[in-house]
C-alpha positions in Angstrom: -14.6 10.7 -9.7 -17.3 12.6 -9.3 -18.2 15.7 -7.1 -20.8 16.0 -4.2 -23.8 17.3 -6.3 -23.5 13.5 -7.8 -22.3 11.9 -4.4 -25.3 10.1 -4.9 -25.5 9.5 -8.5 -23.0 11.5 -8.9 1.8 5.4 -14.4 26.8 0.4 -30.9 26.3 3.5 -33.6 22.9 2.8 -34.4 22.1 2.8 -30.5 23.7 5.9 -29.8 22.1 7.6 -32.9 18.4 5.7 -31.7 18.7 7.7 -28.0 20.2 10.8 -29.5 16.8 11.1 -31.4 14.3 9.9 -28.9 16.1 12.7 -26.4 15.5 15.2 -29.3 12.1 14.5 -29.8 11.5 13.9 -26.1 12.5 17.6 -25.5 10.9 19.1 -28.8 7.6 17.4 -27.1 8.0 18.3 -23.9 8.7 22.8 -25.9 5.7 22.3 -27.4 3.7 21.1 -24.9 4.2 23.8 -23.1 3.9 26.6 -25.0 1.2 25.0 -27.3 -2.7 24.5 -26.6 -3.3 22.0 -23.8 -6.8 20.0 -23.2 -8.1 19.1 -19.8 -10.1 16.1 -19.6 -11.2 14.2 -16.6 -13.4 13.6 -13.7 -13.9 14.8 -10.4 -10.4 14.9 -9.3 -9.7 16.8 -12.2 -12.3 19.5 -11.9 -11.8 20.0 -8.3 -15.3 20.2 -7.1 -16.1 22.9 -4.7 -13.1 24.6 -4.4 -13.0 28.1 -5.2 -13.3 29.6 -7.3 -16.2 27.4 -9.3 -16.9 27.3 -12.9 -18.6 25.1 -15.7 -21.7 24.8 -13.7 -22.4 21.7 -12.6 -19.3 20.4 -13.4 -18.1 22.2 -10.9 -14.5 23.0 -12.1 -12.2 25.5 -9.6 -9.5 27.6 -11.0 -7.1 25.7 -8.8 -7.6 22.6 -10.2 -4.1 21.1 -11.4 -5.1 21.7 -14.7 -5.4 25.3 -14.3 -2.2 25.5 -12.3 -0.1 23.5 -14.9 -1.2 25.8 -17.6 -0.5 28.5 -15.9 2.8 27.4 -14.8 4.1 25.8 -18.4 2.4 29.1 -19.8 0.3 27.3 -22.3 -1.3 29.6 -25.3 -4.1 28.7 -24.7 -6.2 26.4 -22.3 -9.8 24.3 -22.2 -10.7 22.9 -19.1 -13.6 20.0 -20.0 -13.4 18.2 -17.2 -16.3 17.7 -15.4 -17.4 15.9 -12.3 -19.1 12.9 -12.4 -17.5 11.7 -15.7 -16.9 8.6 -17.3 -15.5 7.0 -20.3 -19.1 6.8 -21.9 -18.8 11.1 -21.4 -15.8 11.6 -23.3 -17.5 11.2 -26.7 -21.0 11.8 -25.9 -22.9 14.9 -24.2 -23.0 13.9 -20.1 -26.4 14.3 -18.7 -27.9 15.1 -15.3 -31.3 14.1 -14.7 -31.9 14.6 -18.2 -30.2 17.8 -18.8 -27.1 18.1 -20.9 -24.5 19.3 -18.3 -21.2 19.0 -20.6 -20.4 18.6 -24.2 -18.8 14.9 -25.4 -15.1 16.0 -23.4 -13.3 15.3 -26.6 -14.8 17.5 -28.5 -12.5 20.4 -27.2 -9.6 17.9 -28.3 -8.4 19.7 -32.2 -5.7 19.0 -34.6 -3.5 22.4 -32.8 -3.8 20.9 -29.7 -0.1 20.2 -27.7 -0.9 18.3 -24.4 -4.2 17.0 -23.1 -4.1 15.2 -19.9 -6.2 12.6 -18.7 -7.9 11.3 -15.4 -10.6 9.1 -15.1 -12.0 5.8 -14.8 -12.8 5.9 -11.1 -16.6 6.7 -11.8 -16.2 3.5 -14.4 -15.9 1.2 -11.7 -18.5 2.9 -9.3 -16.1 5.3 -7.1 -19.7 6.8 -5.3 -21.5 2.7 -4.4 -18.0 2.0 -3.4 -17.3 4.5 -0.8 -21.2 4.2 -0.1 -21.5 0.7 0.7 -18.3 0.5 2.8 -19.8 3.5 4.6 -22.9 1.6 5.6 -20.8 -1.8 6.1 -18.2 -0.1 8.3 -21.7 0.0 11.0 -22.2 -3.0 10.9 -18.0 -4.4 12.3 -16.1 -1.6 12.1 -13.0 -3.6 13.0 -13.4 -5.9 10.8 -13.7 -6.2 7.2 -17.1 -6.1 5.9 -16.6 -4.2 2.9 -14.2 -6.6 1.6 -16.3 -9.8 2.3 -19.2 -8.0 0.3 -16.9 -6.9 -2.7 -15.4 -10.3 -2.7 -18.2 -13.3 -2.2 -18.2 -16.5 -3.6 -14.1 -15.8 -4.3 -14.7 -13.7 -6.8 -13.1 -9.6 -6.6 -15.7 -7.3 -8.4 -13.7 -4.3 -8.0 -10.7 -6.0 -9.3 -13.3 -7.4 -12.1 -14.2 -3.9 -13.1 -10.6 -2.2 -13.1 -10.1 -4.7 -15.6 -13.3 -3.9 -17.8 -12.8 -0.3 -17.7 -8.6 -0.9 -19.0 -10.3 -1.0 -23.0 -12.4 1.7 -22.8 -9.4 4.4 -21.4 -7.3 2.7 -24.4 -10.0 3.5 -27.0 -10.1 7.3 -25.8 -6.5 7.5 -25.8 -6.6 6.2 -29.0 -9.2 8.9 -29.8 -6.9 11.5 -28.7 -3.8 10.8 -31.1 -6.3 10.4 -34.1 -7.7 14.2 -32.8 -4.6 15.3 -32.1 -1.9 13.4 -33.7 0.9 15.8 -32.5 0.3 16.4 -28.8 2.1 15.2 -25.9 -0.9 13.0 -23.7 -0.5 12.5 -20.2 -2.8 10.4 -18.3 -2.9 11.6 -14.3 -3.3 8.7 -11.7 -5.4 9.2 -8.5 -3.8 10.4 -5.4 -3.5 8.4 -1.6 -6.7 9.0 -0.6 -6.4 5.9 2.6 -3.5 6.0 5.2 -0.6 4.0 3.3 0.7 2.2 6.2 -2.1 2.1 9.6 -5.5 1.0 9.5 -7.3 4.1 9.0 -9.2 6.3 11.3 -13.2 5.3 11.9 -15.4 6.6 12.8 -14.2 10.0 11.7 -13.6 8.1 8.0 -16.3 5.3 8.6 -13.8 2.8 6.7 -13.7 -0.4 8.8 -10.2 -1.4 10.4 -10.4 -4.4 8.2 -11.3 -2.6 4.9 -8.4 0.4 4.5 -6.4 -2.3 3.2 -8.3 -3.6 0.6 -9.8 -0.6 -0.7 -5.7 1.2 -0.6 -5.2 -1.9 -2.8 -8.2 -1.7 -5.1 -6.7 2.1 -5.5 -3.3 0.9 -6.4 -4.5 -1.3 -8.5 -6.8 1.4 -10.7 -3.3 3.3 -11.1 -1.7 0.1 -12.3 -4.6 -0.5 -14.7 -3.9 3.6 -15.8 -0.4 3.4 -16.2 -0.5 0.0 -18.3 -2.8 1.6 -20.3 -1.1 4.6 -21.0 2.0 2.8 -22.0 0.5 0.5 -24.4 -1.4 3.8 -25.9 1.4 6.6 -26.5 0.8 8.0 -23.5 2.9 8.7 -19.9 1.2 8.1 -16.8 1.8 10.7 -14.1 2.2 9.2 -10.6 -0.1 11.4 -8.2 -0.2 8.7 -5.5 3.3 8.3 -4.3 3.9 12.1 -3.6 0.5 12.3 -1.8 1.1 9.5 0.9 1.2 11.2 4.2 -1.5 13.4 3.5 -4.6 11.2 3.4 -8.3 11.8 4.7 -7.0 11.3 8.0 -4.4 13.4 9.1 -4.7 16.6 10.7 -6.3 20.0 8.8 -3.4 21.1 6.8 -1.8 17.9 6.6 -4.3 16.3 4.9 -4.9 17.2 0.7 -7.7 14.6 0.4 -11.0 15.6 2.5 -12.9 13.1 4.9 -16.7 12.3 4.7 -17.1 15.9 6.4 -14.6 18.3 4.7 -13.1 20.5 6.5 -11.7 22.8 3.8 -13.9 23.4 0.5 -13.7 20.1 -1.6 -16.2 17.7 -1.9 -16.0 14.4 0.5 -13.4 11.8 -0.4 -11.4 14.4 -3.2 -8.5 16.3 -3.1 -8.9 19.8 -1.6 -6.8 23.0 -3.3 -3.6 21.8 -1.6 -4.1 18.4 -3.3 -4.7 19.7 -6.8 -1.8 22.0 -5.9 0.3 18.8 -5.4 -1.2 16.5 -8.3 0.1 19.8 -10.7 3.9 19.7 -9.1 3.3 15.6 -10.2 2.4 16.7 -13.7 4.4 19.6 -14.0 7.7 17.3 -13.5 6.3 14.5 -15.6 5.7 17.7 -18.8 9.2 18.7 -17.8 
């Protein structure tokens, strides 16, 4: 998803002998993951936009992104963070502009044959996270305790978000796909998104000018990118990481310090609508359990 300098743009014998083995080379995975070279690749959420300390220029990474705290808590040999805000699919095998200026080299190009764990997280700029969050912004005005946002996204019966979840499922298969022919011996996680809506209450506008109506839809539209994710990464060799169940209670509207995802006006350095350092802090426990 991408970060606030693009806010506008921007999951018998032979049976016993089969799970002996896959435990064997479960755990030989998991060693060398961890002590091998691991990839970062991702969006917004990834980088960690605006949280100190800041990096990779406009990509706007932070040294306490989860990537950075995984690698430093498996003790990976070596690390590349290429995650960059504002990413897509499209940018993981071609150069991502800004404006016209190359901001980031094609994110899979830091993926090599010595490479032992890459992770993953995107898609959420591939079905518009920005218009989204944009357009039920300026709808909430309009019937804040209704559902506005969800009439406009589904007219004439027909769900776009849902529409373009499903589009978007091919092209995170083909760069999975991309990955094991770069890196046909690494371990390849692909990180969900986290709870950034109140799981079980209606939200909180105006302070998170989400209508009453809309927290549902949208916390659904959500769960149903992470479904698309973690079908994807099963079909593809991968494991998803579930970073939304371990996140619920701490969405954009609960009190400073509660709250790991920020509000339309962060209170803690993150950009609007992202995970703030004690989010990425919890997305890398998530990811840290799934590597083991």
């Amino acid at each position: 998803m991408p970060a606030v300098v693009h806010v506008r743009r921007a999951l018998g014998l032979g049976g016993a002998l089969t799970l002996a083995l896959a435990g064997a080379l479960t755990t030989a995975s998991a060693a060398n993951a961890s002590t091998g070279r691991y990839v970062s690749l991702g969006d917004s959420y990834t980088a960690g936009p605006l949280i100190p300390n800041q990096s990779g220029g406009l990509c706007l990474r932070s040294d306490r992104n989860y990537p950075s705290l995984t690698a430093a808590a498996i003790g990976a040999s070596s690390f590349a963070d290429a995650s960059c805000s504002g990413s897509t699919t499209v940018d993981m095998t071609q150069p991502q502009t800004d404006l016209g200026v190359t901001i980031n080299a094609p994110e899979l190009d830091s993926v090599t044959s010595g490479t032992s764990l890459v992770t993953l997280g995107i898609a959420g700029n591939d079905i518009g996270f920005v218009n989204i969050i944009e357009t039920c912004a300026e709808e909430s005005l309009t019937n804040p305790f209704g559902d506005p946002c969800t009439a406009h996204y589904t007219a004439g019966g027909i769900d776009q978000l849902y529409q373009s979840i499903s589009a978007t499922g091919p092209k995170v298969a083909a760069v999975l796909q991309q990955i094991h022919q770069r890196a046909p011996h690494a371990a390849v996680y692909v990180v969900g998104y986290p709870d950034i809506l109140p799981e079980h209450n209606n939200g909180c506008w105006p302070i998170v000018p989400i209508a009453y109506g809309d927290v549902s839809y949208l916390r659904q539209t959500e769960k149903e990118l992470n479904g698309m994710l973690a079908n994807e990464a099963a079909a593809n060799g991968a494991e998803y990481v579930d970073t939304y169940t371990p996140t619920i209670g701490h969405d954009v509207c609960r009190a400073i310090g509660t709250k790991w995802i920020e509000g339309l006006v962060p209170t803690s350095p993150a950009a609007p609508f992202h995970p703030n350092a004690l989010g990425e802090a919890a997305m890398a426990k998530a990811l840290e359990a799934a590597i083991g």
